[in-house]
C-alpha atoms as an extended CHARMM CRD file, in Angstrom:
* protein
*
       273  EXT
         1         1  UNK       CA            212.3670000000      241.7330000000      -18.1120000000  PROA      1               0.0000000000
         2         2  UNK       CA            211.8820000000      237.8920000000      -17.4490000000  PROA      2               0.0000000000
         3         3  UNK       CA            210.1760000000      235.8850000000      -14.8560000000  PROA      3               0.0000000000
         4         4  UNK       CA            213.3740000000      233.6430000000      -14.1100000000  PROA      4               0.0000000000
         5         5  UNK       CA            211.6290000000      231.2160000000      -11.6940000000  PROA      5               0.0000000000
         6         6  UNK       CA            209.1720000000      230.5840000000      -14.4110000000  PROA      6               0.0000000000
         7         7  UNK       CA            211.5110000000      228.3420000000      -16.2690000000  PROA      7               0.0000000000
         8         8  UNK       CA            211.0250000000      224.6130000000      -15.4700000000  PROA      8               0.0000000000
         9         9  UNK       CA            213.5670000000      222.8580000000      -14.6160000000  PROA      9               0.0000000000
        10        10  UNK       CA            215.0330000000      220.1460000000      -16.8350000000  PROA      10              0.0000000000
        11        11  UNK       CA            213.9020000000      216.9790000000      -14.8930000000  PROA      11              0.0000000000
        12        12  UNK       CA            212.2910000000      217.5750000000      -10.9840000000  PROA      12              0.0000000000
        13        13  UNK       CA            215.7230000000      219.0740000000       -9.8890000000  PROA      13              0.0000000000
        14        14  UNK       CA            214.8480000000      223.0680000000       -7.7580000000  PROA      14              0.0000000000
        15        15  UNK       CA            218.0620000000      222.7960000000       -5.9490000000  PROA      15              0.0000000000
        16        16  UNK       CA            219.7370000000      225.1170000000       -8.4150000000  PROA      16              0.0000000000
        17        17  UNK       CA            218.7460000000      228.4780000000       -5.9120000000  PROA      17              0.0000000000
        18        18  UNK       CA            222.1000000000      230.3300000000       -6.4400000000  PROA      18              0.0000000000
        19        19  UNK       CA            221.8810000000      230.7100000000      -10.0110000000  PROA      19              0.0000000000
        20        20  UNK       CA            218.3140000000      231.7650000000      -10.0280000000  PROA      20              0.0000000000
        21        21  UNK       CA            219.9420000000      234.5790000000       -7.4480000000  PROA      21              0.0000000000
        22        22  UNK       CA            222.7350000000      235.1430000000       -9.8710000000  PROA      22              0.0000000000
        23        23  UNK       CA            220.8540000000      234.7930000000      -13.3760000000  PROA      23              0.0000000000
        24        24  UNK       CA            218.0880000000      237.9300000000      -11.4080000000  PROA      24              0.0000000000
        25        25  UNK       CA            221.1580000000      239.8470000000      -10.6690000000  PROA      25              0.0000000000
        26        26  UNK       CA            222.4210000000      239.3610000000      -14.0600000000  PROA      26              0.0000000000
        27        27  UNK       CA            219.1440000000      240.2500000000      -15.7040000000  PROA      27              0.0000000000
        28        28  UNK       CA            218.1550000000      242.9740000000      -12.9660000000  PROA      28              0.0000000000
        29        29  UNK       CA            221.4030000000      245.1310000000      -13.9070000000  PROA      29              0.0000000000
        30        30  UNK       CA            220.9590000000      244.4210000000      -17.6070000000  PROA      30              0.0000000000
        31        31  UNK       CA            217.9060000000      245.8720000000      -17.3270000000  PROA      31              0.0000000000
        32        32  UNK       CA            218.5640000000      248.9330000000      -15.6960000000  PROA      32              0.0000000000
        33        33  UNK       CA            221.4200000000      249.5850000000      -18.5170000000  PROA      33              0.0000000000
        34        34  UNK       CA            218.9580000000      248.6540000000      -21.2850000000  PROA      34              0.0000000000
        35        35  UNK       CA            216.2300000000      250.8600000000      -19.9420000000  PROA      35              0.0000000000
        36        36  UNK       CA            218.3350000000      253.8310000000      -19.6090000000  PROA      36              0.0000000000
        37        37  UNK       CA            219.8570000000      253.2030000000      -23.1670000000  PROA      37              0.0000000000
        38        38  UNK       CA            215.7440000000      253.2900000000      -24.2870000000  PROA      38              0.0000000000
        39        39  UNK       CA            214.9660000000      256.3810000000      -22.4330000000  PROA      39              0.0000000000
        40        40  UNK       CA            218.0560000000      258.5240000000      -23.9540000000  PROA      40              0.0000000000
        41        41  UNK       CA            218.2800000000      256.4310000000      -27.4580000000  PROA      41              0.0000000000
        42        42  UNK       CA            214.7620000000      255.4050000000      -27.7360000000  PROA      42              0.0000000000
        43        43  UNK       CA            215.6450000000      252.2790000000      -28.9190000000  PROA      43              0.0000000000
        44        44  UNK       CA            213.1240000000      248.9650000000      -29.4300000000  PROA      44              0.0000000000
        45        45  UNK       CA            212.8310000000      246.7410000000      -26.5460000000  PROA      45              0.0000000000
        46        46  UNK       CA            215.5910000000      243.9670000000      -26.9210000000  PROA      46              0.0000000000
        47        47  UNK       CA            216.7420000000      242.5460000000      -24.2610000000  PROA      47              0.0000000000
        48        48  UNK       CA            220.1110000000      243.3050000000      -23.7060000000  PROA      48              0.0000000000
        49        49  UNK       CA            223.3560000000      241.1890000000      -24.6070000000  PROA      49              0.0000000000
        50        50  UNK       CA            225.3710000000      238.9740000000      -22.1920000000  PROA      50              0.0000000000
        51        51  UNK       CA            229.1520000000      238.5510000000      -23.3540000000  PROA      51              0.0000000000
        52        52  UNK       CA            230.6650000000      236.4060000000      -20.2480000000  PROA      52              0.0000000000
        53        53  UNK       CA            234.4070000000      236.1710000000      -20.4260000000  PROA      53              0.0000000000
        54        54  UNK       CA            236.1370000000      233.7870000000      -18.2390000000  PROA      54              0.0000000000
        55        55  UNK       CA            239.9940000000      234.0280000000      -18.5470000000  PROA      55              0.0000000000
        56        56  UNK       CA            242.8380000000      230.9210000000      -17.6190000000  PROA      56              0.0000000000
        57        57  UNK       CA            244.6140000000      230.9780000000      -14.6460000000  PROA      57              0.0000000000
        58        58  UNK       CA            245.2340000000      234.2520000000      -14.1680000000  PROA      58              0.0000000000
        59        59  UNK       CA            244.7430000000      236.1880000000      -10.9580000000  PROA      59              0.0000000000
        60        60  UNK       CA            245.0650000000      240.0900000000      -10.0140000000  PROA      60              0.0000000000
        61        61  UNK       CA            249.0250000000      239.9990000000      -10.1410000000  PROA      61              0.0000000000
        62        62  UNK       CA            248.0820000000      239.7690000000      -13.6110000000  PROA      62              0.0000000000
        63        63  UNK       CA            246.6290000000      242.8510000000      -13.8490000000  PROA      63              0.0000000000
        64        64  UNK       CA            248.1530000000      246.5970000000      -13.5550000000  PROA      64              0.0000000000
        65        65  UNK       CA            244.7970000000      247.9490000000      -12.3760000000  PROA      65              0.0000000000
        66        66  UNK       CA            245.5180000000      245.9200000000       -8.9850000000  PROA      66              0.0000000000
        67        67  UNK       CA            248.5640000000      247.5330000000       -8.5840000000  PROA      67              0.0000000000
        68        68  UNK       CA            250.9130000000      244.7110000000      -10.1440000000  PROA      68              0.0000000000
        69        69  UNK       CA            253.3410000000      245.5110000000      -13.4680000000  PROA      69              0.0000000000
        70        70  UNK       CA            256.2910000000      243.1470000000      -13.4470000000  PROA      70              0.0000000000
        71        71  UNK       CA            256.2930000000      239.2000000000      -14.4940000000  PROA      71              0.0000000000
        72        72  UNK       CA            258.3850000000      237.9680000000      -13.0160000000  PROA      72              0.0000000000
        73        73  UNK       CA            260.2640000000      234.3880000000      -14.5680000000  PROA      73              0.0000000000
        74        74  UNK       CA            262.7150000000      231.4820000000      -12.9280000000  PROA      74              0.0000000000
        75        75  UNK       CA            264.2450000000      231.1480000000      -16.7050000000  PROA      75              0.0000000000
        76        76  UNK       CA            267.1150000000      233.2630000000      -16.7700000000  PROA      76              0.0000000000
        77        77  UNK       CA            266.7380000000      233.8150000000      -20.8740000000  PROA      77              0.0000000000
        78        78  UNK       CA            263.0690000000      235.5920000000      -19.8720000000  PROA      78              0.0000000000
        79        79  UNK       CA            263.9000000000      237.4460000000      -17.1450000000  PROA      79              0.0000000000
        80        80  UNK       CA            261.3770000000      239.9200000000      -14.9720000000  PROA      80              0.0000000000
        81        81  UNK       CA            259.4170000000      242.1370000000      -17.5000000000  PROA      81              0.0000000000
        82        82  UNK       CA            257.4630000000      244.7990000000      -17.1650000000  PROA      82              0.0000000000
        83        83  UNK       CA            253.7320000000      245.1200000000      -18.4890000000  PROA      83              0.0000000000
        84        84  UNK       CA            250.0580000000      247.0380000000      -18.4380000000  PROA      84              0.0000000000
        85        85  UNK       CA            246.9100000000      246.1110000000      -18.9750000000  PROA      85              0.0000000000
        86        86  UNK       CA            245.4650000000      249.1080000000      -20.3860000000  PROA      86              0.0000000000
        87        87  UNK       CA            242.2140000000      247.9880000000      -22.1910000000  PROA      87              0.0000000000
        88        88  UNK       CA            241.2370000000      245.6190000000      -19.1620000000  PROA      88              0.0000000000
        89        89  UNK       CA            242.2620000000      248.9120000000      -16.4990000000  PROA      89              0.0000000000
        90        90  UNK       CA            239.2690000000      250.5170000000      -18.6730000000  PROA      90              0.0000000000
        91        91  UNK       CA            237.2220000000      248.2050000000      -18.3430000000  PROA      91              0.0000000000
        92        92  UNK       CA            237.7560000000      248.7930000000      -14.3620000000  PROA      92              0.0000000000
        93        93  UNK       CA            237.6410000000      252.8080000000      -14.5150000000  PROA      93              0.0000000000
        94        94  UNK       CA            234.3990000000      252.3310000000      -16.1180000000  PROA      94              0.0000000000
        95        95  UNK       CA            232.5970000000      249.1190000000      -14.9060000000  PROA      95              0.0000000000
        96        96  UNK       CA            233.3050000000      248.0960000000      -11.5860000000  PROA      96              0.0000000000
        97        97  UNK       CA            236.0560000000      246.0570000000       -9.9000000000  PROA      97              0.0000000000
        98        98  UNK       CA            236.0010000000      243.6920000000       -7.2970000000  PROA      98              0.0000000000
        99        99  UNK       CA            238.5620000000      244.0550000000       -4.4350000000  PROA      99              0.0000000000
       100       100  UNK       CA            237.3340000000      241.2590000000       -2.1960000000  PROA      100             0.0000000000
       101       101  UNK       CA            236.3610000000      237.7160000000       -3.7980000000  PROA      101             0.0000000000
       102       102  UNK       CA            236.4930000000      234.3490000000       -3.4030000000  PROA      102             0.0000000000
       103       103  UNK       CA            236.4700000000      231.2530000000       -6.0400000000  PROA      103             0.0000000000
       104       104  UNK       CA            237.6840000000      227.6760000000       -6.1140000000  PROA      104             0.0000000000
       105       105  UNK       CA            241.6500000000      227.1700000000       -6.4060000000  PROA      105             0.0000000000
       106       106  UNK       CA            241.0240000000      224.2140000000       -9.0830000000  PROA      106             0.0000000000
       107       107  UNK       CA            240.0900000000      224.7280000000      -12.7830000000  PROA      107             0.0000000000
       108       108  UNK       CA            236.5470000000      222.3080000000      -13.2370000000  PROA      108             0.0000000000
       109       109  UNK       CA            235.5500000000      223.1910000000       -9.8040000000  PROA      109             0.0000000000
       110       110  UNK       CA            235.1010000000      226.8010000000      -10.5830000000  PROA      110             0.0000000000
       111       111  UNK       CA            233.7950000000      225.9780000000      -14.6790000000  PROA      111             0.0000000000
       112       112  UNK       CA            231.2640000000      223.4810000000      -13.0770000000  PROA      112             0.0000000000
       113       113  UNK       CA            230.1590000000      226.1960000000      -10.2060000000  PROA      113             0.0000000000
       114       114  UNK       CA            229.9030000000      229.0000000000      -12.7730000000  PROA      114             0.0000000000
       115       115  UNK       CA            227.9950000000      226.9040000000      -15.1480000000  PROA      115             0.0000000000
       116       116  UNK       CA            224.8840000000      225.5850000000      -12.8240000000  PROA      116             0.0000000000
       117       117  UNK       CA            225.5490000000      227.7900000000       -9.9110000000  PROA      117             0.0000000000
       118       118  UNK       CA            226.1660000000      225.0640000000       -7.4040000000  PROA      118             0.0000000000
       119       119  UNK       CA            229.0150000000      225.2870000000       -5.0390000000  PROA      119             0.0000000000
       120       120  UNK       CA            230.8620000000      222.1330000000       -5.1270000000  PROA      120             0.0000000000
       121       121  UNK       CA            229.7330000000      220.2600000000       -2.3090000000  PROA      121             0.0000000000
       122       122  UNK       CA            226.3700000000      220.3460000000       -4.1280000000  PROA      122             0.0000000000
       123       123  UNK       CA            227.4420000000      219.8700000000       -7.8660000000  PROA      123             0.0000000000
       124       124  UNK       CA            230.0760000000      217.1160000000       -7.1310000000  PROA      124             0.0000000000
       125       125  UNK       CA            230.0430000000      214.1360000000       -8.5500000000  PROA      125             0.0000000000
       126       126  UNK       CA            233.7010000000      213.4550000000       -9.7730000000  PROA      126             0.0000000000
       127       127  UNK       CA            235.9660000000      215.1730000000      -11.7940000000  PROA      127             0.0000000000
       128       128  UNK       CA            234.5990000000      216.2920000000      -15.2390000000  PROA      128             0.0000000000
       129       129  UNK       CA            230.8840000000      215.1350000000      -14.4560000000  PROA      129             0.0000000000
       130       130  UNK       CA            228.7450000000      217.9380000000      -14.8200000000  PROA      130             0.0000000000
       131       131  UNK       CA            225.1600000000      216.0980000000      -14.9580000000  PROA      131             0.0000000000
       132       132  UNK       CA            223.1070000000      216.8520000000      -17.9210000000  PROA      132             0.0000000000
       133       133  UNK       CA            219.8640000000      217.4220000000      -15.5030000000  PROA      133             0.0000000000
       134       134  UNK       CA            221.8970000000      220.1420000000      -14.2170000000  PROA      134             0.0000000000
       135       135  UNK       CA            220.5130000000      223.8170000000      -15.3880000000  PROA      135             0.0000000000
       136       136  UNK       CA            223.2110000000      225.7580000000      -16.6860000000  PROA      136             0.0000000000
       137       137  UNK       CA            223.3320000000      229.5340000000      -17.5590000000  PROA      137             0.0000000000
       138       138  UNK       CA            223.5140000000      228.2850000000      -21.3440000000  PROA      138             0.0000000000
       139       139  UNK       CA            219.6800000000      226.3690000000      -20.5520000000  PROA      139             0.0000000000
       140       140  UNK       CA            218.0710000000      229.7210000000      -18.8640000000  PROA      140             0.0000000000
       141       141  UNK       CA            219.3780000000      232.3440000000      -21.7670000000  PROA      141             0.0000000000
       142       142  UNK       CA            218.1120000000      229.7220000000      -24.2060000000  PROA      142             0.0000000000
       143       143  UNK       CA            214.6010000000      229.5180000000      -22.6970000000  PROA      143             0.0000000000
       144       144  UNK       CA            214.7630000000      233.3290000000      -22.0590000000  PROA      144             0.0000000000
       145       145  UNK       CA            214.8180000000      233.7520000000      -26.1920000000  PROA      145             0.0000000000
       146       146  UNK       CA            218.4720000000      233.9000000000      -26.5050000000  PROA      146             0.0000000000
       147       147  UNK       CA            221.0820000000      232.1830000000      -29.1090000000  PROA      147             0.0000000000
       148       148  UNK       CA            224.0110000000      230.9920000000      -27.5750000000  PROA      148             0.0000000000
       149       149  UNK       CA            227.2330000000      230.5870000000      -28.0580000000  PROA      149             0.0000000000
       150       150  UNK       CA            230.1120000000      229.3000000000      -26.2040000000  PROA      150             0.0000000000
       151       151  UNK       CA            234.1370000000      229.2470000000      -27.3590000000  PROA      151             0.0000000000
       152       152  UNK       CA            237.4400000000      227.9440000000      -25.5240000000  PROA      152             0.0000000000
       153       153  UNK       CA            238.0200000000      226.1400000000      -22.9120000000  PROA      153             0.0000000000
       154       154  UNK       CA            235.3350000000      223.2280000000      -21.7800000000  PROA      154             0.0000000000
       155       155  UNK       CA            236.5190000000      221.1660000000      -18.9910000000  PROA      155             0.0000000000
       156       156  UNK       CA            233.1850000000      220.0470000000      -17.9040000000  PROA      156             0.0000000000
       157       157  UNK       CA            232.5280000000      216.4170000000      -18.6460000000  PROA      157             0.0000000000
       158       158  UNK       CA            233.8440000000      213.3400000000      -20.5080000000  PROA      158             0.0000000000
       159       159  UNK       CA            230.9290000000      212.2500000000      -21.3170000000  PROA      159             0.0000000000
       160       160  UNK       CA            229.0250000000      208.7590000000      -20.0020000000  PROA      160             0.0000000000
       161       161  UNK       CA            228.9930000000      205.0770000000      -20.7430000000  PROA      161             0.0000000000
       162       162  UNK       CA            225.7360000000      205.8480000000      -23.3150000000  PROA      162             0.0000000000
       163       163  UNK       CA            226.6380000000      209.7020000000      -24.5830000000  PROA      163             0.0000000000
       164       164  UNK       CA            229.8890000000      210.2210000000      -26.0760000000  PROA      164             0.0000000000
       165       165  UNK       CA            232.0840000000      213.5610000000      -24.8600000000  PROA      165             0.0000000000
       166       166  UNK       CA            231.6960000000      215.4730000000      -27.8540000000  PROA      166             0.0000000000
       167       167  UNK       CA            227.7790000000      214.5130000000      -27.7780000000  PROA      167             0.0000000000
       168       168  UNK       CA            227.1180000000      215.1520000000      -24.2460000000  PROA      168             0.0000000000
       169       169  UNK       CA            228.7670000000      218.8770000000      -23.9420000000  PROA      169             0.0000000000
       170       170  UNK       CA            224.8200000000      219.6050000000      -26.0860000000  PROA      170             0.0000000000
       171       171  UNK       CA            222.8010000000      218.8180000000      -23.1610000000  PROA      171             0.0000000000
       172       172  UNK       CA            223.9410000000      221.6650000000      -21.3680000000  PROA      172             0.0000000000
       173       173  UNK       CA            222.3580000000      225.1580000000      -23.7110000000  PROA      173             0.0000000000
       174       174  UNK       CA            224.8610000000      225.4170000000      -26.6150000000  PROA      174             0.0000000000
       175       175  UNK       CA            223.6800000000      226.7620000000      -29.9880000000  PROA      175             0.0000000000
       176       176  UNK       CA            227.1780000000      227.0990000000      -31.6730000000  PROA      176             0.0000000000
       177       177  UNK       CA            230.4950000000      226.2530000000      -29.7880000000  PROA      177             0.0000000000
       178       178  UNK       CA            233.6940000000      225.0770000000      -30.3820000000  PROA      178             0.0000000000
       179       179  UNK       CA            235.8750000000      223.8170000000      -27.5820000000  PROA      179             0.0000000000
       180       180  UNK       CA            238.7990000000      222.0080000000      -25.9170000000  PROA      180             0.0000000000
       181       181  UNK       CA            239.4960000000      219.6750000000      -23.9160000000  PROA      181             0.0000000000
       182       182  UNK       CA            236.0150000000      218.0060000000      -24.1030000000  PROA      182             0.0000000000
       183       183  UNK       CA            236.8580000000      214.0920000000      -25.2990000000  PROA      183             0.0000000000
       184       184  UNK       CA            240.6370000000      214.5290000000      -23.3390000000  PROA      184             0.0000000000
       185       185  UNK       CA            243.2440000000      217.6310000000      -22.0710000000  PROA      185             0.0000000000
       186       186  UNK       CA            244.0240000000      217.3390000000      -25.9250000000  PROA      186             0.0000000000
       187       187  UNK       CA            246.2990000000      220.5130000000      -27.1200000000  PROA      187             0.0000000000
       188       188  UNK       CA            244.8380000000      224.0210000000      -27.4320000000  PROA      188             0.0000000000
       189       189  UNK       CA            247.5310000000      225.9100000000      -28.5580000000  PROA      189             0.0000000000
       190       190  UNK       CA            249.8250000000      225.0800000000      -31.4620000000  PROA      190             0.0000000000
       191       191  UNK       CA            247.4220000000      222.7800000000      -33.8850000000  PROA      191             0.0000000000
       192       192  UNK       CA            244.3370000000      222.1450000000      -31.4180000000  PROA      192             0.0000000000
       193       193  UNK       CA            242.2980000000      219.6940000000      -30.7890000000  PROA      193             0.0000000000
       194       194  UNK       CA            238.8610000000      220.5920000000      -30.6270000000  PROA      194             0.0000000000
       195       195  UNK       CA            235.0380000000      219.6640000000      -30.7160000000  PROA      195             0.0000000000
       196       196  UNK       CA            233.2760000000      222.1020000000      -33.0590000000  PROA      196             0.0000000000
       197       197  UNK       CA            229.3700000000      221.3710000000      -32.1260000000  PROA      197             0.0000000000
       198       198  UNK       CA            229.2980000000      217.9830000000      -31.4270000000  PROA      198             0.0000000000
       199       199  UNK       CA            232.4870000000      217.1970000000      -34.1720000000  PROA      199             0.0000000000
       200       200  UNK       CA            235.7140000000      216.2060000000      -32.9480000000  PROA      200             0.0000000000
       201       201  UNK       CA            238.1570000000      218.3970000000      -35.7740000000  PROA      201             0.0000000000
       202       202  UNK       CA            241.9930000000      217.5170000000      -34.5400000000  PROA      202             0.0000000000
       203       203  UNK       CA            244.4170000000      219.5180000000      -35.9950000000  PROA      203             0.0000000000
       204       204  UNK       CA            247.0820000000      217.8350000000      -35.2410000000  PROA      204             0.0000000000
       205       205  UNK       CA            249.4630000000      216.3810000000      -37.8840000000  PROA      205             0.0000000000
       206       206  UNK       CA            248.0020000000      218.3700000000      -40.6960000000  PROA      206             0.0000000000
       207       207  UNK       CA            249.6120000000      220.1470000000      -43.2770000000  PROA      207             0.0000000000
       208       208  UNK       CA            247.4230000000      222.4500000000      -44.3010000000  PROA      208             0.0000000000
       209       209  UNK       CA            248.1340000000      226.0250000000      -42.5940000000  PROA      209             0.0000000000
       210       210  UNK       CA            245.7430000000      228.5290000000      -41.0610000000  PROA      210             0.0000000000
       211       211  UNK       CA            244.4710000000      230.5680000000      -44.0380000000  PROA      211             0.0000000000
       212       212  UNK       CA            243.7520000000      233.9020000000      -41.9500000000  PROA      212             0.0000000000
       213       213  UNK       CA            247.9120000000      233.8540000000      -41.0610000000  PROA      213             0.0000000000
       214       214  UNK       CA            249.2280000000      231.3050000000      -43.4460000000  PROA      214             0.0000000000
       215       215  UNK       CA            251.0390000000      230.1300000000      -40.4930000000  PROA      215             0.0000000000
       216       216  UNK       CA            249.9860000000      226.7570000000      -38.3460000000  PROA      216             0.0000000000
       217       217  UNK       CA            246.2850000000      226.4910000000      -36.5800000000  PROA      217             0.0000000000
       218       218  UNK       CA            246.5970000000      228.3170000000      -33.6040000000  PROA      218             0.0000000000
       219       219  UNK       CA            243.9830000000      227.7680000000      -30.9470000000  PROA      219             0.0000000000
       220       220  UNK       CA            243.1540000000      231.0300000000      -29.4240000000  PROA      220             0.0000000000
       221       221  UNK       CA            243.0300000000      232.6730000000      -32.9100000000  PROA      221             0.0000000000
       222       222  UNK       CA            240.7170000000      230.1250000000      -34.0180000000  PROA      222             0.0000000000
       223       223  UNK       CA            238.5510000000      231.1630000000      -30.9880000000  PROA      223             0.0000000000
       224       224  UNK       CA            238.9140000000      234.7420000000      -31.3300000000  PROA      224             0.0000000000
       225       225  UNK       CA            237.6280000000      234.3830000000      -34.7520000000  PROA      225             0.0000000000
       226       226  UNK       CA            234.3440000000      232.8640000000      -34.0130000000  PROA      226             0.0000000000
       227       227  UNK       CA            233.6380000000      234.7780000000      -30.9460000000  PROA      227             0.0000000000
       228       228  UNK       CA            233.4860000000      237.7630000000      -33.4300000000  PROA      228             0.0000000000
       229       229  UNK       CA            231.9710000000      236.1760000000      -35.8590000000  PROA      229             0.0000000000
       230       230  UNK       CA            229.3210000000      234.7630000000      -33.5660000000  PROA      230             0.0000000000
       231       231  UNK       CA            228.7810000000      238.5880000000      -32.2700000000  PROA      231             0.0000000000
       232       232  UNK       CA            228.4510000000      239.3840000000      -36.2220000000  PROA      232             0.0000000000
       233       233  UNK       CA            225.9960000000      237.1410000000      -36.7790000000  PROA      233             0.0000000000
       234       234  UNK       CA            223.5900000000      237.4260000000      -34.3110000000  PROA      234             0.0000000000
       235       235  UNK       CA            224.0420000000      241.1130000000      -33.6460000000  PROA      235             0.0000000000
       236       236  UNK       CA            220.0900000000      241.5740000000      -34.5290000000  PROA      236             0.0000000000
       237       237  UNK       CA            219.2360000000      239.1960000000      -31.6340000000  PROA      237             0.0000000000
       238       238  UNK       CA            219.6170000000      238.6780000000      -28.2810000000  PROA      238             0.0000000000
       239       239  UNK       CA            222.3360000000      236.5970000000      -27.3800000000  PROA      239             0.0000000000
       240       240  UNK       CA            224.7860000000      235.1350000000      -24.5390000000  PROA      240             0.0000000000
       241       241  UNK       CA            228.1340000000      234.8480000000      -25.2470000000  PROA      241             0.0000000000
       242       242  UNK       CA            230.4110000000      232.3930000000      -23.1430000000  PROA      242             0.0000000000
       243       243  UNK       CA            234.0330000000      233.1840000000      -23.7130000000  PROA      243             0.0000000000
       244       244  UNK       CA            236.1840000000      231.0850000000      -21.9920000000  PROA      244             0.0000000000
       245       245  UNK       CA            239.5380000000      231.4470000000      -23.0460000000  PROA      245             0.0000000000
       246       246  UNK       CA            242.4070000000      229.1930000000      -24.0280000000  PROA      246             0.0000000000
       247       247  UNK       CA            245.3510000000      231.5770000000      -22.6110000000  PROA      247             0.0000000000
       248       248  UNK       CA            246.8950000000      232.4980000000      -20.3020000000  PROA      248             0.0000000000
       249       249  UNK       CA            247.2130000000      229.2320000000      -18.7010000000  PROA      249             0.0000000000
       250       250  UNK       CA            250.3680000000      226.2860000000      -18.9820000000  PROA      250             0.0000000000
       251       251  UNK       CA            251.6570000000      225.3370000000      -21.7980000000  PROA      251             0.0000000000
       252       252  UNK       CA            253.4190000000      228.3730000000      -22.2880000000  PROA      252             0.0000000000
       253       253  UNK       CA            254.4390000000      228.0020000000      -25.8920000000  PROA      253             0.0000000000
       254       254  UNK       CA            255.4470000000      230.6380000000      -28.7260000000  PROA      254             0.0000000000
       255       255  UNK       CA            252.4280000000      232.2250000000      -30.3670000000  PROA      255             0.0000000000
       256       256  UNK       CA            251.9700000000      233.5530000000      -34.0570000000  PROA      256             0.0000000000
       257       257  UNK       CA            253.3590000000      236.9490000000      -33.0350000000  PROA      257             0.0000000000
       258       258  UNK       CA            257.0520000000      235.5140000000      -31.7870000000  PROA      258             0.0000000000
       259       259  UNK       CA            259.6640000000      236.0260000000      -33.6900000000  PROA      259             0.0000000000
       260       260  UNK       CA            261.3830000000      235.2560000000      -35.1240000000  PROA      260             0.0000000000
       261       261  UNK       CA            258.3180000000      233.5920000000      -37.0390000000  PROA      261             0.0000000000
       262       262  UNK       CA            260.9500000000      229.6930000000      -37.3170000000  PROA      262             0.0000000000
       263       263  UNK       CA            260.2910000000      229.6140000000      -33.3890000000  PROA      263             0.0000000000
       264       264  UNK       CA            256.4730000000      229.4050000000      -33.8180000000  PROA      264             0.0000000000
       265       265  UNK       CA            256.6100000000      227.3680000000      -36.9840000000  PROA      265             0.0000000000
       266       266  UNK       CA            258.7430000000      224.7380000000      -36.0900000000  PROA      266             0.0000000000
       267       267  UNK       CA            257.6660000000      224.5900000000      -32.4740000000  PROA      267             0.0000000000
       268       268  UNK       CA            257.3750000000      220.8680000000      -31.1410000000  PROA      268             0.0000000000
       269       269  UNK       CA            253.5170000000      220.8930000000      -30.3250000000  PROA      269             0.0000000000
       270       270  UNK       CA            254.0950000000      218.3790000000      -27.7480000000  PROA      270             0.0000000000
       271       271  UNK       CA            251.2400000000      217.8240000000      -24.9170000000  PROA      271             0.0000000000
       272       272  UNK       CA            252.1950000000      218.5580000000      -21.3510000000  PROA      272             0.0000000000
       273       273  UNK       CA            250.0980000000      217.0690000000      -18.6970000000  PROA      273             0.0000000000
């Protein structure tokens, strides 16, 4: 579908090899799906849709298709409760799951390896230093004809001494995102803190509620809600979607569905660190 290693790189950097691998892969198996959707639908040549979903801090106990059902809690009020995972079990039945795999045990480490493809004793700098020559997934889909979009969790950079944070997340393929924990950790949950392409909106402190609930701004609603409307939107294109979601990680805090509804709505949104 597309010559991959004809994309230039952004400055004279061709060390990026794994995610020309990965991005072939990615495109290769697309391919195959889309071309068998032509032959049987005869449908028009678009290339197919990307919808990457990267979920926080949680592992295969988290999942009943891996054999695990019980959460299990310290707090004696919680308790050990039992649970299923039926739509993400589908997903498994009908895709394909991976029984053997490996990843980095810290947060940026893996965000930062996704992102250009690098492992880490290539990509690292510091902490939160992604460098803008670095060619990220959101760089090749863009030069490949695609809109992007990207919602949830950054985690990526803090900017430089010359590009603010909430500037500096655009060098790396972004059409349309909104994010956390770009400028600092900042709160994603209970009244967020976010930058919403390139505009740092803090919820924190206001009064006004969350029209969609009439309850306070929640963060992963307030991603949810884009990532469909981004899907809406561009629906007649070809597009990547990079969904990297708020939950399930720490702080574990009440959520717009708790009741009763006074435990969410009067809910000290403190930050933990």
């Amino acid at each position: 579908m597309f010559n991959i290693k004809s994309f230039p790189p952004k400055q004279s950097d061709t060390s990026n090899g794994s995610i020309w691998i990965l991005l072939m892969l990615i495109f290769s198996f697309c391919g195959t799906s889309a071309s068998a959707k032509q032959d049987t639908n005869k449908r028009s040549e678009q290339p197919p849709n990307v919808v990457l979903i990267l979920i926080d801090d949680l592992n295969h106990f988290g999942f009943t298709t891996y054999g695990a059902n019980i959460l299990r809690s310290t707090h004696k009020q919680f308790g050990d409760r039992k649970f299923s995972t039926p739509n993400i079990d589908k997903l498994a039945t009908t895709g394909v799951r991976v029984e053997r795999a490996y990843t980095h045990p810290l947060c940026e480490n893996t965000r930062v390896a996704l992102m250009s493809g690098k492992q880490n004793n290539r990509n690292f700098i510091q902490p939160k230093a992604l460098h803008h020559s670095d060619i990220t997934i959101g760089d090749l889909f863009k030069r490949a004809g695609y809109v992007t979009g990207m919602y949830g969790k950054w985690k990526q950079t803090r900017g430089t001494k010359n590009i603010h944070a909430k500037d500096y997340i655009s060098e790396f393929g972004w059409d349309d995102y909104a994010t956390f924990d770009v400028v600092d950790a900042g709160q994603r949950f209970i009244n967020p803190n976010l930058v919403i392409n390139g505009k740092i909106v803090n919820y924190k402190g206001r009064k006004d509620v969350d029209p969609a609930t009439g309850r306070r701004w929640y963060g992963p609603d307030i991603f949810n809600r884009k990532v469909l409307n981004f899907i809406e939107k561009n629906a007649a294109k070809p597009f990547l979607l990079y969904y990297p979601m708020a939950l399930v990680h720490s702080e574990h805090k009440p959520t717009p569905d708790t009741k009763p509804n006074s435990i969410f709505d009067q809910f000290l949104a403190t930050i933990i660190r």
